[in-house]
N, C-alpha and C positions, 0 to 999 in steps of 0.2 A: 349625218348622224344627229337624231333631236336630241335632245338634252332640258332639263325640266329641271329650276332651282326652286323650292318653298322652305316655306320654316312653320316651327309649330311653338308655342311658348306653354308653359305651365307652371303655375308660382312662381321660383326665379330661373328656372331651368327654360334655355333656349337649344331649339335641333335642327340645324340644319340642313336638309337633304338636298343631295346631287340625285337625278335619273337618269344613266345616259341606256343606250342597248345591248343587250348583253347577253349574259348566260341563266342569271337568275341569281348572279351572288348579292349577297348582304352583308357592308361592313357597317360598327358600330364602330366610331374613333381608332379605324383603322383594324380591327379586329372581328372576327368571321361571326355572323349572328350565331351560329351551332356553339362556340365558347362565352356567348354572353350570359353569365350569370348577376342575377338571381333567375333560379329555375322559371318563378313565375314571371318576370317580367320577360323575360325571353319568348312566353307563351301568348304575354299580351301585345308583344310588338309584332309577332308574327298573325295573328287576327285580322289586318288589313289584307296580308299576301295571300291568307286561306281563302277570303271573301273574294277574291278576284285574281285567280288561279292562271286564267288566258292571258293576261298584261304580266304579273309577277313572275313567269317563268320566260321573259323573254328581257329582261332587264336588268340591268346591275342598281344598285340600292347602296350612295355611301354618305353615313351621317356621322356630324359630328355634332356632338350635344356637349355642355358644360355645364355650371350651375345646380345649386337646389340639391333636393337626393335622390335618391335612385327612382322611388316611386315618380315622383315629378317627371327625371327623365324619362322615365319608359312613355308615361303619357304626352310627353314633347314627342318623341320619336316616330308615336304612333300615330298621331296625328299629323303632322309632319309627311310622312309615310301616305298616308292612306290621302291627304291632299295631294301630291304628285303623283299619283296613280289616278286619280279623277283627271289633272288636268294634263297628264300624257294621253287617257285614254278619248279624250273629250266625247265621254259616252255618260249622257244624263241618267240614265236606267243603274250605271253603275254606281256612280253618286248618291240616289236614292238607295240603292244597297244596303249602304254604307250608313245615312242615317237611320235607316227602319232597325238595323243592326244594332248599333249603337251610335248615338246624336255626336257623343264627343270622338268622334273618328274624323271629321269632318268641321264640327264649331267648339271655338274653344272656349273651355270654361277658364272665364276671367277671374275667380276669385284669386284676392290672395289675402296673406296676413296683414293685419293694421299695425299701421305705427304705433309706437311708444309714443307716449305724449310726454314735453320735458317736465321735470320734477314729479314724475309718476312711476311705478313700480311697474304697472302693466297697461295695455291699448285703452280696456275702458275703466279700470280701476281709478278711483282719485284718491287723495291723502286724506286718513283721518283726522277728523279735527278733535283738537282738544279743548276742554272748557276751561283750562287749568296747567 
């Protein structure tokens, strides 16, 4: 039986995915993708399995994601996600898919927030000076 470990990170949110073979279930920390709410991120994690219909109905999908909020996780999960679908199916054509689809399925965007800087109120903010 193959089995496929990746992870996907986004701001502070990290997602772990397991791929082993299966039936085509999706759990999200233990819980069925068809109950994961928000509506839309439900929508946007499933986008990788819609894009490659032949691999996602033959595999089980279990992530565990923590950190950050919800927006973040969904784009861990789904990148995450859609990199152990490329490297279970080791098909380049589906890869390319998946970037001409959308880039962050695939590479991930690294931004995140800047530091507070000490004796400061905000990341690039600095203290008023006074003449007086």
């Amino acid at each position: 039986m193959k089995s496929v470990h990746t992870s996907g990170r986004r701001k502070r949110s990290i997602a772990r995915v397991t791929l082993k073979e299966g039936k085509g279930i999706v759990r999200i920390n233990s819980m069925l993708l068809d109950h994961y709410q928000p509506n839309m991120s439900r929508m946007k994690i499933m986008e990788p399995l819609m894009l490659a219909p032949e691999v996602s109905k033959k595999v089980n999908i279990n992530v565990d994601v923590h950190g950050g909020g919800f927006q973040s996780q969904t784009d861990a999960i789904r990148l995450a996600i859609a990199r152990a679908i490329v490297q279970y199916s080791k098909d380049k054509s589906l890869r390319q898919r998946f970037i001409e689809y959308d880039r962050n399925l695939i590479i991930a965007d690294i931004r995140h927030t800047e530091a507070s800087k000490p004796n400061d109120s905000k990341p690039r903010a600095s203290r008023q000076k006074s003449y007086r």
